[in-house]
N, C-alpha and C positions, 0 to 999 in steps of 0.2 A: 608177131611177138607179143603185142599187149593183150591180144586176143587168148593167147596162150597164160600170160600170167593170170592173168582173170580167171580163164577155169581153173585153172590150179588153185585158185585162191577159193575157189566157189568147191572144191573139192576137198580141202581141207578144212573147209567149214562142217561141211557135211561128216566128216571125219570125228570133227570135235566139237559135236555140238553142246555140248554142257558149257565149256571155256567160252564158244563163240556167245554162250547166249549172256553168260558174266561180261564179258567185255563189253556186248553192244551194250546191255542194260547199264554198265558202267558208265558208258562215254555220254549215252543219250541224256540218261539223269545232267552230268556236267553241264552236255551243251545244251540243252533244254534252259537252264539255270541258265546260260551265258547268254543264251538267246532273248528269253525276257525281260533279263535284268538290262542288255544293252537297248534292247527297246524302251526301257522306265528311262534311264540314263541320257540316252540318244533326246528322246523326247523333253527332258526335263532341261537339256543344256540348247536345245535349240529355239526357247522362249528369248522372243525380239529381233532373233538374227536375219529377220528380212529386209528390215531396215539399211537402207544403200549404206547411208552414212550412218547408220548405227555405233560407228565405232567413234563418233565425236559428238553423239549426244548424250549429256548427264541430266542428272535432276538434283538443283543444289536442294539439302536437306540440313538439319539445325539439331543443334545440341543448346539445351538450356543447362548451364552450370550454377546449381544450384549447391549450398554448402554442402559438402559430403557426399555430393551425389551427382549423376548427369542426365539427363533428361532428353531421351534424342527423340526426334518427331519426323515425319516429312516435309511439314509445314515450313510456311515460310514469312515471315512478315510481310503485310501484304503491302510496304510503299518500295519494298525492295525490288522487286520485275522492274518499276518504272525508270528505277533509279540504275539499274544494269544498263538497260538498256539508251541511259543515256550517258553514263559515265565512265561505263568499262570495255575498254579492245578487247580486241580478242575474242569475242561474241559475234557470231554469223547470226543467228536466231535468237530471241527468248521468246519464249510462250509460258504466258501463265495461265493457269485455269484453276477455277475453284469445285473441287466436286458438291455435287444435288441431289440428296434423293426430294423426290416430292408424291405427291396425290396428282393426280391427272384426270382433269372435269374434259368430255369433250360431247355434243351435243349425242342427243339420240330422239328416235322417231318420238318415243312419247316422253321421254323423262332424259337428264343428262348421263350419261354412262361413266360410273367412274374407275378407275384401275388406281389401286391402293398402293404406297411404300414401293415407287419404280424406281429402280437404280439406275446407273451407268447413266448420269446426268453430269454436264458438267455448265459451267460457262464459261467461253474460249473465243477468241479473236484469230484471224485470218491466220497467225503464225503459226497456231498448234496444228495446222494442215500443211505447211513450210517442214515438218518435223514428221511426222505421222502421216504416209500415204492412203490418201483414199481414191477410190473410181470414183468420180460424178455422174451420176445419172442426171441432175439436174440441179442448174446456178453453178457456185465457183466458193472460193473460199472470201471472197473480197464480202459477200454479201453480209458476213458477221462484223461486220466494220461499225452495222449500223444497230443501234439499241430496239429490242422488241422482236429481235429473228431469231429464226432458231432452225436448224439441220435437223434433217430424219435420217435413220439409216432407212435404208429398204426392210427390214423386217419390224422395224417399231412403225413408219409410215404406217403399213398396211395392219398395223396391229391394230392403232386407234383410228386409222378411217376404211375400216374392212374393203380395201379397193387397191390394186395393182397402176390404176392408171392415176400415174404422176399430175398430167394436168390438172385432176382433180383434188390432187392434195398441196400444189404450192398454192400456196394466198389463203390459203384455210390457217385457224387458231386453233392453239392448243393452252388452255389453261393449266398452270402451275399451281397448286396450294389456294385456290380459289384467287389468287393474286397479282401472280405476271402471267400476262395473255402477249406470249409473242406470235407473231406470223411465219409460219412455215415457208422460207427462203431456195430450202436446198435441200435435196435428196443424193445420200452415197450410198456405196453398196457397204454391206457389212465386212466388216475385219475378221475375218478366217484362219489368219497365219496363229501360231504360234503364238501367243504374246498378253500380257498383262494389261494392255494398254486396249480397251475390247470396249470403248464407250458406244452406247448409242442415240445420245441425242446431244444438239449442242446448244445451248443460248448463248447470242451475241453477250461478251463480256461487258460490254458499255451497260447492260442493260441494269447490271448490279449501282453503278451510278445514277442513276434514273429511278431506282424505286427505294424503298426502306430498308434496303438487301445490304445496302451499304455499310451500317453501321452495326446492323449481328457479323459482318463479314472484318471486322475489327482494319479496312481496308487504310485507315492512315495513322496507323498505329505499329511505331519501329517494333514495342516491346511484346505487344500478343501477339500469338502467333493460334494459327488455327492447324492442325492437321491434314482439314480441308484446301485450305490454300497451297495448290503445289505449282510451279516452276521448273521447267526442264529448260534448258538452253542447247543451242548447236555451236561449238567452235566453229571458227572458221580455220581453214588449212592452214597448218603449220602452228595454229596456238598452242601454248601448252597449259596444260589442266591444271597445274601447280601455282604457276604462275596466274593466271582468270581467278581460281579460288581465293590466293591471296588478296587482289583485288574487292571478290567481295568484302572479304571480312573486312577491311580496309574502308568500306563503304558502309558494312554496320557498325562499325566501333565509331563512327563519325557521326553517326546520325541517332544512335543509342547513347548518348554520353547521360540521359537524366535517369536512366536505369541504372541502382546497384547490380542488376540481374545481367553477367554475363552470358554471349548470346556468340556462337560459333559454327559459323557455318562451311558445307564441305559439298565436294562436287561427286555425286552417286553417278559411277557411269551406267548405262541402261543396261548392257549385260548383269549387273549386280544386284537388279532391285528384284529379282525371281529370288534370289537367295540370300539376300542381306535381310534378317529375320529382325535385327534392330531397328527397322523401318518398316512402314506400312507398305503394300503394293495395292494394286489394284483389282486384285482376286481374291475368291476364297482362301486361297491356299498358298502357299511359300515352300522350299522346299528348300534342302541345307546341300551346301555342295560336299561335306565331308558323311552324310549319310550316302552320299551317293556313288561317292571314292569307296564310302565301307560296304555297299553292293558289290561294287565292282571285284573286290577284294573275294565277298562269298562265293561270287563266281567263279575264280580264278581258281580261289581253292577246291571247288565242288568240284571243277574242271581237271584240275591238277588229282584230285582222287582215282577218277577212271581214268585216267593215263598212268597213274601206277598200277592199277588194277593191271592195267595191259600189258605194262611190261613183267611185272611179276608172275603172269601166269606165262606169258609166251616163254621168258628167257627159263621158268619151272619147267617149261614141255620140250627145253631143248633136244633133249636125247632121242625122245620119242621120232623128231625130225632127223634126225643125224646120219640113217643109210641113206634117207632120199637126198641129203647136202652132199653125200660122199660119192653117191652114183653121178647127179649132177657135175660137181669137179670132175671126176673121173673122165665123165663123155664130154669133158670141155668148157664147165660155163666157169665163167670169171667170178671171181668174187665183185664186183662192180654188177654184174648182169643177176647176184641172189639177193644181194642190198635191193638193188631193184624187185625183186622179183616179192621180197616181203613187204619191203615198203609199199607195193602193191595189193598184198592183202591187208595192211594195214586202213588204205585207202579205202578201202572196200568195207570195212567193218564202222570203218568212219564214218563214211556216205549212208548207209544203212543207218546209225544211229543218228545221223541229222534229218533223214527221212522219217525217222517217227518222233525226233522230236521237234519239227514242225510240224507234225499231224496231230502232237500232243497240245500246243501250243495255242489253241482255244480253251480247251481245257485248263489249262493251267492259269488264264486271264481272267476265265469265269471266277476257278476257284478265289483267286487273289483281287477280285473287283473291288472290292473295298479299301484296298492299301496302293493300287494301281493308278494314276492319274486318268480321267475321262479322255483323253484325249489318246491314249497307248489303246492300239487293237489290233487285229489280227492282220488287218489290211496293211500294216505297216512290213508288212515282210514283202511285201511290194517293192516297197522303196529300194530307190541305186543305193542307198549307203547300207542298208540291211543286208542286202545280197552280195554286195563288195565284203561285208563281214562274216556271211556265211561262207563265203567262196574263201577267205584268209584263213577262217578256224577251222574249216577242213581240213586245210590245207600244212597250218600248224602242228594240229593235234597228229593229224598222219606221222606228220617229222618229230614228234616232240613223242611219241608213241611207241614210235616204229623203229628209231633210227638204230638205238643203240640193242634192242634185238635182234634187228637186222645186221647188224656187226657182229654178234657173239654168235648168230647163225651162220653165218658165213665164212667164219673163221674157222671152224671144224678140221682137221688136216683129215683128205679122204683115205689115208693110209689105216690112221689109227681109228678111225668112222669104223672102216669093213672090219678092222680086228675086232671088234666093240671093247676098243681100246680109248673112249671116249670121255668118260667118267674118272677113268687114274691118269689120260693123260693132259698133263700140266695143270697148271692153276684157274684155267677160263672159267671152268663151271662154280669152285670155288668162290672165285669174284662175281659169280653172278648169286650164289648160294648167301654171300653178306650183303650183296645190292639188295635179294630180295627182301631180307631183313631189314636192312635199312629204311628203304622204302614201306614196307608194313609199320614199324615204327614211324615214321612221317606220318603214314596216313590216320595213325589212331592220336599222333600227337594233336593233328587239325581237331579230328570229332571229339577228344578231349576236351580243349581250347572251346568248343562250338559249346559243349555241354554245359563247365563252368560260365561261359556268359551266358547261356540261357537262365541258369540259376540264380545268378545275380540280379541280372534284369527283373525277373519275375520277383525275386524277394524286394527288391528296391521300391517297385511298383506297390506291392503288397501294404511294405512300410509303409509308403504316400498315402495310399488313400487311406489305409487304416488306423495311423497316428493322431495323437488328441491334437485337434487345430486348434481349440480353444472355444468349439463353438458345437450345439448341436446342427446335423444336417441331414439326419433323415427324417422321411415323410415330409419335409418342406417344400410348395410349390413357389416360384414366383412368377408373378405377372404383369406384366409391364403395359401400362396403359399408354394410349394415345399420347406422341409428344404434345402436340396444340388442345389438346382436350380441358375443360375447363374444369376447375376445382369441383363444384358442384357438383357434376357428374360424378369425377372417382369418390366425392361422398357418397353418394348412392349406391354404386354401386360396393362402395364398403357396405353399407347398412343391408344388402340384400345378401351378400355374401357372408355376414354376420348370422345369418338366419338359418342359415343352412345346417341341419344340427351333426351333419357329418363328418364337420369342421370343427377342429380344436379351438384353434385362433385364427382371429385376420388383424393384419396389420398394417399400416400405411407408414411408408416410411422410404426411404431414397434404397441405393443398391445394396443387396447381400453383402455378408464380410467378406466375401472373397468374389470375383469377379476376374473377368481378364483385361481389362482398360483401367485406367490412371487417373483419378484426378487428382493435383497435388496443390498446395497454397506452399507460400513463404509464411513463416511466422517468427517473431522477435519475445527473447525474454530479456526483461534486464530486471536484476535484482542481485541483491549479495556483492556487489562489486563484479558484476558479469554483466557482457552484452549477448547473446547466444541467439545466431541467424543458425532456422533449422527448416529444409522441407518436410512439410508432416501431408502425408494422404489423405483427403478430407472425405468426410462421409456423412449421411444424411439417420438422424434414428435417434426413439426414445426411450422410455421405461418400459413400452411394452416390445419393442424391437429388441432390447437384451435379454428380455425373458425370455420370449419366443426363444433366439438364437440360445440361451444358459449361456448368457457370456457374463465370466465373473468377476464383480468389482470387487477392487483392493483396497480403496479406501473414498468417502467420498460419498457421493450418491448420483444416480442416473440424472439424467437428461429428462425435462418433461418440454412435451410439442409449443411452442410457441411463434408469434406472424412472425420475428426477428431474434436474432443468436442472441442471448445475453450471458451464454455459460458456456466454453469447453469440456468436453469429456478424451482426456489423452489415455493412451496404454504407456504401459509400465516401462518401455524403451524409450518413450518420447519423454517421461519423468528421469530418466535416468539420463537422459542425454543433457537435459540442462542442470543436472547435478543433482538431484533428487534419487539417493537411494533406497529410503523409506517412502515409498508412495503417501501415508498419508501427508506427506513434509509438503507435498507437490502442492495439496488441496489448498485451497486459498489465495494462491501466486496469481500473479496476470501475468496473460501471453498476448501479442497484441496481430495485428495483420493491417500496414497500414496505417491509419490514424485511430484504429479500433481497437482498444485494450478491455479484455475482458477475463473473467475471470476460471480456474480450473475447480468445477465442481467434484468429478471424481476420476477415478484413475485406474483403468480397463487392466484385466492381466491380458501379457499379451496375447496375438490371435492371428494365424498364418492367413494374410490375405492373399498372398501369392503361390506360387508353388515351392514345392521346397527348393528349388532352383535357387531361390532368392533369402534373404536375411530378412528375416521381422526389421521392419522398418515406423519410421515414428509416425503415430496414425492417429489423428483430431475429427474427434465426431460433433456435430451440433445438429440443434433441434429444430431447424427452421423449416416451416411447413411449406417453402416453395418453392424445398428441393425435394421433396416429394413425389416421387412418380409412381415408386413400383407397390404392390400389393406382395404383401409377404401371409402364406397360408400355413399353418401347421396343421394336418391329418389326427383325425382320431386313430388308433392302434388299428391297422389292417389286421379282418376277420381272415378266415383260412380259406377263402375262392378269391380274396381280393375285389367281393363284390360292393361293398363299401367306397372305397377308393372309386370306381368305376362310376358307382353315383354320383358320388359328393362333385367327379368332375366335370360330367353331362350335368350338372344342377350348377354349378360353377360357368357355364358357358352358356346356359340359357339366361342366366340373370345378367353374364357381359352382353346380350345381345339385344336383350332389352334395354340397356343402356344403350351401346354402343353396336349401333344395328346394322352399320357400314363398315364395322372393321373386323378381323378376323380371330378368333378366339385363340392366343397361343399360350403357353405356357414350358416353364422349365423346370424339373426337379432340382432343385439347390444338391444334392449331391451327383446327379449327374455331369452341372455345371462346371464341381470340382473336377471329378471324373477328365472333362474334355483340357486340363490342365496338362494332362500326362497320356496324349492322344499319340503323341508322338514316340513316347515308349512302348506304349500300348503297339501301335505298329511293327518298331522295332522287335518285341517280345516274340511278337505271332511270326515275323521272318526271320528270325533267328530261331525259332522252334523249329520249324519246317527246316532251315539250312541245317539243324543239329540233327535230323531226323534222316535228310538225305545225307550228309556225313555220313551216320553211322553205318545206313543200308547200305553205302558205297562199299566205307568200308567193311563191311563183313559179308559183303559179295566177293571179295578180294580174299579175305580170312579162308571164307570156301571154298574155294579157286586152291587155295595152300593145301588146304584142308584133304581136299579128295587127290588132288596131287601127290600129297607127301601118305596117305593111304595108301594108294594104288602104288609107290613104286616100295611101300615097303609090306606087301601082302603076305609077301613068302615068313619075311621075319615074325610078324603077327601069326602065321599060323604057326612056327615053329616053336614062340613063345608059348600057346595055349596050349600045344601037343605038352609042353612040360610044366603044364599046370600051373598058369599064368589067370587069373580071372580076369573079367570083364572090366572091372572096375581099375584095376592095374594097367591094362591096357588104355584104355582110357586114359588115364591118365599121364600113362607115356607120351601119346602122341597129342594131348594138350599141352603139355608141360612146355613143349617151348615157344609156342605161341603165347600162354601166359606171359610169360617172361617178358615178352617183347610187346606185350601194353603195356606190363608193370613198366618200363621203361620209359615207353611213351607220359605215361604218368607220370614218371618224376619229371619228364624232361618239361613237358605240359605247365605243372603246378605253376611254377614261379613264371612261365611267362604269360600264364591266366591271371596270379594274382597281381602285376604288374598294371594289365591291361585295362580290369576290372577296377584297381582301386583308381586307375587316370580315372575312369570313365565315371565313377564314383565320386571325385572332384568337385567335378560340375553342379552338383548339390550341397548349397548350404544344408543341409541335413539331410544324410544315407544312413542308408542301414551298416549292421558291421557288416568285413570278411570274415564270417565264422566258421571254423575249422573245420567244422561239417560240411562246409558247401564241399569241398574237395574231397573228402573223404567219400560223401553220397557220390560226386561223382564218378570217381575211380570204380569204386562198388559197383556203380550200374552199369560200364563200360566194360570190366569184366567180365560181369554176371551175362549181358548180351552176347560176347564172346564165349563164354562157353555156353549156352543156348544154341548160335550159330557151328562151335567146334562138335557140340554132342551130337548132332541131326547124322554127322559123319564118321565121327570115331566111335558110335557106339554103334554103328552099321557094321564099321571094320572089325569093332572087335566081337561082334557077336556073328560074325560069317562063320562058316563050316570050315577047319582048317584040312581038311581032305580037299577041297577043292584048288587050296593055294599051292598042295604041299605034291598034287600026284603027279606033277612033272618034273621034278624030283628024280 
């Protein structure tokens, strides 16, 4: 019997190969889209979950409440671990660790060997391996007990002592920062799974009390807090997380009393830290769990498209089937046995489109490599949970495809079948003549919907980077010298870089206006009968750092470089917030920080240091030259090969290396910099073009499916029209006209829950662009206009056929 449905299915394809080739291309596009999106998704929720007891370890993390504002960090004060762990139940584990990057000296035949800025350092004591499973290849975790050790993974091991054999590397030193020389204790194998937590080396934690690490690591101090100092704890079974939290906080508010600075701390459970984006993690990357629900969503819908595609043309080709339904009844088969018997070719067309879109499916990972995580590849269709889901959405789409064509084919009565009494009798085809409309309208209301958000997005985007920040920012390089480098040196190499005549300007001065990291001070005014506690963003730059940037003073006068601050320079929000609505009212007041009152020289307009995500906030520059790191360059005007540019940069990195003959020459375009603010839209934009893209193709594979459908059953009338002198164009337009109709529909329906959508998603920006009338208007326009592009390829085929040929059977 199945043998039998299958050819039959295999001969009704052959039959209708135009329909069969719409439908597979329909469903494959879907599932193709279902298929990799579940692999970004699948991958992206499965960070941490190898962890046994992963579901009872957190990482307590901190909110600094500053006036007006909250300040959350990962950080954690560093007398707090010690004080957990001796004061609060409900605690199976803590482990604290501080992260490390350093410089790493290790001997070599003729000279020392060094590897520059190595990450994934921490210092950690026996419990962070009580928490974090590792293999030992060799020692234990007891060995970090003692100050001056330190763990290798197996792939840093053999990195800095080019050797596989272990013996050979325990009891060898590794130099840090030219400073802590611990001894290699212990060898594990490296961390492969899934997870954030990817360190590869570890210094005994005692060892920060043992050397001058102590006191940059602010280690007995309730009120600083370092973002490096992080704290993960284990419940112990049956705790509850509510309750342990409160205990902390309970434990800082006791031991913090000489701080006004309240200080709030909260228990991150480990599944949370991949996607809680108001905290740091321990990767590159973070990923938001409501972009990942909004994947999930494009898939569904792309998926949902060719499964109306399928049913719109099978239940259109009803009739066409309807002696072969009537002979079948007739010679006996049940209606149970033709539900089956479609629902079997539906299967089949299924299996086929999941068969080339896993052959598509390299393809499509290459294309999207860039917005895809390293870790999704093709090998993952491997996996039980992949194939469990391949095996479901066949299985769905089949039912979800198939079912209720399989019902309207089955129902046929074979009396009025052989009469080809089919078509007037009863209502069936009717209800399926307004399902298909229906369904057509769904599916242009989606690529509708798809198109307005592309529109948005991309004008949004547009706005951001294009809007006056307050600052120039092209042709600006910056360049970031050596943390421990000495003053000396970036003089030099300013004065070589000064020389370069392909250079506008060079400047010395602490970070760009706009940046992605924080630094923020408390500052106090009191004056007029006010006390006014405000965080202001503190930033480092002088008279020639505003010009470079054209950042414009309002009243007042710049900043000149000096060893120590004797002058602020605030923006016009930070005047305004302590009651100064005329900027130059501001100039002359003191603001103090501490027991240091000093004075406001001038009064910055303001200047978008964040992304427009965020609200101009109160922002205090000073002059001191020992927050000075970075190298700010402005460009002479790029010539038209860009050869200029290309100099000035190879002449730019020959003079860093003359300096700086061990480090590696990098640099950042300050508008790039901006640029990577809006990385995340940017991604967005490019998937939702492509999802608005496959939409449309969906749907006006479906359109065409109608299209030559609703041709072909009305050929005779099309030629009887033009026998009575009907034109081409009239024709034509007959048989668009009610397809129009039914985007225009779509379109209204569309509008209002685009602009809904759009202005939520708009929200989320202290400053968007408008919804302007135009977006909806372009888009209707171009979702028509494609519409009949795709209707003309067919009705102007039909209507310019020979009417002898429809009419001689007749």
């Amino acid at each position: 019997m199945f043998k039998n449905y299958f050819k039959t299915a295999i001969r009704n394809f052959g039959r209708n190969k135009v329909f069969s080739f719409i439908n597979v291309s329909g469903l494959a596009i879907g599932i193709s889209a279902c298929l990799v999106i579940y692999m970004i998704v699948s991958y992206e929720f499965s960070y941490d979950k190898y962890e046994k007891d992963g579901t009872r370890i957190y990482r307590v993390v901190t909110a600094m409440m500053f006036p007006g504002s909250a300040f959350k960090m990962s950080g954690v004060p560093g007398p707090l671990p010690g004080a957990v762990k001796k004061d609060i139940s409900g605690v199976e584990t803590a482990a604290p660790f501080h992260l490390y990057d350093a410089d790493i000296t290790m001997p070599g035949k003729t000279k020392p060997v060094k590897y520059k800025g190595q990450d994934k350092i921490i210092f950690a004591d026996d419990n962070y391996f009580k928490l974090f499973g590792y293999s030992w290849l060799s020692g234990n975790p007891a060995v970090l007990n003692e100050p001056f050790k330190v763990v290798l993974t197996k792939s840093r091991a053999e990195k800095y002592f080019g050797t596989t054999d272990i013996n050979k590397i325990i009891g060898q030193t590794v130099t840090y920062n030219d400073s802590i020389k611990p001894v290699v204790a212990g060898i594990v194998k490296d961390n492969d799974e899934v997870s954030d937590v990817t360190f590869k080396e570890f210094i005994s934690f005692s060892t920060i009390s043992n050397t001058g690490l102590k006191e940059n690591f602010n280690s007995d101090s309730w009120g600083n807090i370092s973002s490096a100092s992080q704290f993960f704890i284990k419940l112990s079974r049956g705790a509850n997380a509510a309750q342990v939290e409160k205990q902390v906080q309970v434990l800082q508010n006791k031991n913090s009393t000489a701080s006004k600075l309240k200080i709030i701390h909260a228990l991150q459970p480990l599944s949370a830290i991949h996607f809680d984006v108001e905290y740091d993690n321990f990767s590159e990357r973070q990923s938001q769990e409501n972009v990942m629900y909004g994947l999930l969503f494009v898939a569904a819908f792309l998926l949902l498209l060719g499964c109306i595609n399928f049913i719109n043309l099978t239940t259109s080709q009803a009739t066409q089937r309807a002696k072969e339904i009537g002979i079948r009844k007739t010679m006996g088969s049940t209606k149970r046995q033709l539900i089956f018997q479609f629902l079997t070719e539906t299967f089949a067309l299924t299996l086929i489109a999941t068969i080339i879109s896993v052959a598509v499916t390299p393809l499509l990972l290459k294309a999207f490599a860039v917005y895809i995580p390293g870790g999704v590849g093709f090998k993952m269709i491997m996996q039980p949970n992949v194939i469990i889901f391949l095996s479901i959405l066949v299985i769905a789409v089949s039912v979800l495809s198939g079912f209720y064509p399989a019902l309207v084919l089955s129902g046929f009565k074979p009396v009025a079948v052989l009469k080809n009494q089919v078509i007037s009798a009863g209502g069936a085809t009717n209800r399926s003549a307004l399902l298909r409309k229906s369904l057509t309208v769904a599916q242009f209301i989606i690529a509708q919907f798809f198109i307005i958000g592309t529109i948005v997005v991309s004008k949004q985007i547009h706005y951001a980077l294009n809007a006056d920040l307050g600052y120039k920012k092209d042709a600006i390089i910056n360049i970031q010298t050596p943390y421990n480098a000495a003053d000396s040196k970036r003089l030099v190499l300013l004065d070589k870089l000064k020389a370069i005549p392909e250079l506008e300007t060079v400047v010395f001065a602490g970070a760009p206006p706009a940046v992605q990291g924080l630094s923020a001070t408390l500052m106090h005014y009191k004056g007029h009968g006010k006390d006014i506690e405000i965080t202001a963003e503190m930033k480092a730059g002088d008279s020639a750092y505003f010009k470079l940037y054209s950042m414009k003073l309002l009243a007042g006068k710049y900043l000149q470089s000096a060893d120590s601050t004797t002058a602020y320079l605030i923006n016009n929000t930070y005047a305004q917030a302590i009651g100064f609505n005329n900027p130059a009212d501001a100039v002359g007041q003191f603001i103090s920080h501490g027991d240091k009152q000093l004075p406001i020289a001038g009064v910055l307009a303001d200047v978008h240091t964040k992304s427009f995500h965020s609200d101009i906030k109160p922002l205090l520059y000073v002059a001191e030259k020992d927050l000075y790191y970075m190298l700010h360059v402005a460009l002479k005007q790029r010539n038209a090969d860009g050869s200029n540019w290309k100099t000035a940069i190879a002449k730019m990195e020959a003079a860093w290396k003359q300096v700086y003959p061990d480090d590696n020459f990098t640099f950042q375009f300050f508008d790039e910099s901006i640029a990577k603010f809006y990385a995340a839209e940017q991604s967005t934009s490019t998937l939702l073009t492509w999802a608005t893209g496959l939409a449309i193709f969906i749907s006006c594979l479906g359109l065409l499916g109608l299209a030559i459908y609703t041709t072909n059953q009305r050929t005779k009338e099309i030629g009887v029209r033009k026998v009575l002198g009907a034109s081409v164009q009239q024709i034509v337009m007959l048989l668009s006209k009610d397809f129009v109709r039914l985007i225009i529909l779509a379109f209204i329906v569309a509008v209002p829950l685009a602009w809904w959508a759009t202005n939520k998603w708009l929200q989320g920006y202290s400053y968007h662009t408008a919804l302007s009338w135009w977006i909806f208007a372009v888009s209707g326009v171009l979702l028509v206009a494609i519409a009949l592009i795709v209707l003309s390829a067919r009705t102007i085929r039909a209507a310019t056929a020979n009417p002898v040929k429809s009419l001689r059977s007749e």
